[in-house]
C-alpha positions in Angstrom: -5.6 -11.2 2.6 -7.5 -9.2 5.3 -6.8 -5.2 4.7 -8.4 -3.2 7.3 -8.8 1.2 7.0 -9.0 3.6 9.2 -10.5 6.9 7.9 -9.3 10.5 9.8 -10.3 13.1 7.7 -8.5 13.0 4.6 -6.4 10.5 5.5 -6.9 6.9 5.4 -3.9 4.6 6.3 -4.6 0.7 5.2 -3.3 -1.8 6.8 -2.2 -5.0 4.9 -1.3 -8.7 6.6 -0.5 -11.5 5.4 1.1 -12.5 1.6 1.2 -10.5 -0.8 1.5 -12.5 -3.9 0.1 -13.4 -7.2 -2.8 -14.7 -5.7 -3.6 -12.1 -3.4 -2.5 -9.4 -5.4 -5.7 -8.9 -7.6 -8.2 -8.8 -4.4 -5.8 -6.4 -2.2 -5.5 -4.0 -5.6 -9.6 -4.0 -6.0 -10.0 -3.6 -2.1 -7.6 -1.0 -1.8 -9.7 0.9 -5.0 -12.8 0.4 -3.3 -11.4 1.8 0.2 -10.0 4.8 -1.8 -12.3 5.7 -4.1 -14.7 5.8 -1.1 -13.1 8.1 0.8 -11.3 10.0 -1.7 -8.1 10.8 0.7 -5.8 13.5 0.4 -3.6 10.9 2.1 -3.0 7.3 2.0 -0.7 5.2 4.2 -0.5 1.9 3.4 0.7 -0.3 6.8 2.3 -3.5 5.7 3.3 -4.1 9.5 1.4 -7.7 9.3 2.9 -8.6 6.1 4.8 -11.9 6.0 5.7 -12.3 2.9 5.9 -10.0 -0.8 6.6 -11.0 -3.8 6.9 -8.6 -7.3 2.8 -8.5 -7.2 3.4 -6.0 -4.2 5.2 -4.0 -6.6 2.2 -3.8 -8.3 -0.4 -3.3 -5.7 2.0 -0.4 -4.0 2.5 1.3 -7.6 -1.5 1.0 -8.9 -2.8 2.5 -5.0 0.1 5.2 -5.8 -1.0 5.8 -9.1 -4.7 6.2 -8.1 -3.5 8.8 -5.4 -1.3 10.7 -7.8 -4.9 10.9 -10.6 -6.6 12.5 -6.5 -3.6 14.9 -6.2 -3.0 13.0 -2.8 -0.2 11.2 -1.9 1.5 8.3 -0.3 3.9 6.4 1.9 4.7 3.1 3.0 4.7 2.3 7.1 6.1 -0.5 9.2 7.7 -2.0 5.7 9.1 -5.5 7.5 12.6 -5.9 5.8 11.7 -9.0 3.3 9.3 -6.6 1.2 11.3 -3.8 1.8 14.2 -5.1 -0.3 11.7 -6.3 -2.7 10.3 -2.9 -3.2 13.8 -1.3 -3.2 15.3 -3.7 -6.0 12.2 -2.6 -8.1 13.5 1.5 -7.2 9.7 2.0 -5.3 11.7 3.8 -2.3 12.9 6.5 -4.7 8.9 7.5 -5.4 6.9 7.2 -1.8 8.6 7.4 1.5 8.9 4.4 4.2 8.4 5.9 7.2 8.1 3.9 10.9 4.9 4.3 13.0 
């Protein structure tokens, strides 16, 4: 599951291809730490342009990077959220907490 950052500032958006599921889920959450607790952002955008498919562990990788941000007193939004995770994440009511915004 390649992730790859870019840092500006405060902000860092991550971008995210591939699966997200079970298996992947563990080492995009412990990345996505890592890339966060290094830079400490005031922002984070998480760009799941390249994802092909999500499964309810991308519930739990969007809502644990969220989390982490909230404990910062940053925040969070979703980019580029291809329409199969996107009705994933709105079943589980994630598009109620962090905005999905386009590029």
């Amino acid at each position: 599951m390649p992730v790859s950052c870019l840092e500006e500032g405060r902000a860092v958006t991550a971008r995210v291809s591939g699966e997200i599921d079970h298996h992947a889920a563990r080492t995009l959450m412990a990345e996505l730490g890592r890339q966060v607790d290094a830079a400490m952002p005031r922002e984070l955008t998480l760009d799941l342009g390249g994802v092909s498919f999500m499964d309810s562990s991308g519930i739990a990788v969007v809502l644990r990077s969220w989390k982490r941000m909230r404990e910062l007193g940053g925040s969070m939004a979703l980019q580029n959220v291809p329409p199969q995770a996107a009705k994933v994440l709105r079943a589980a009511g994630v598009d109620k907490l962090l905005p999905f915004a386009e590029e």
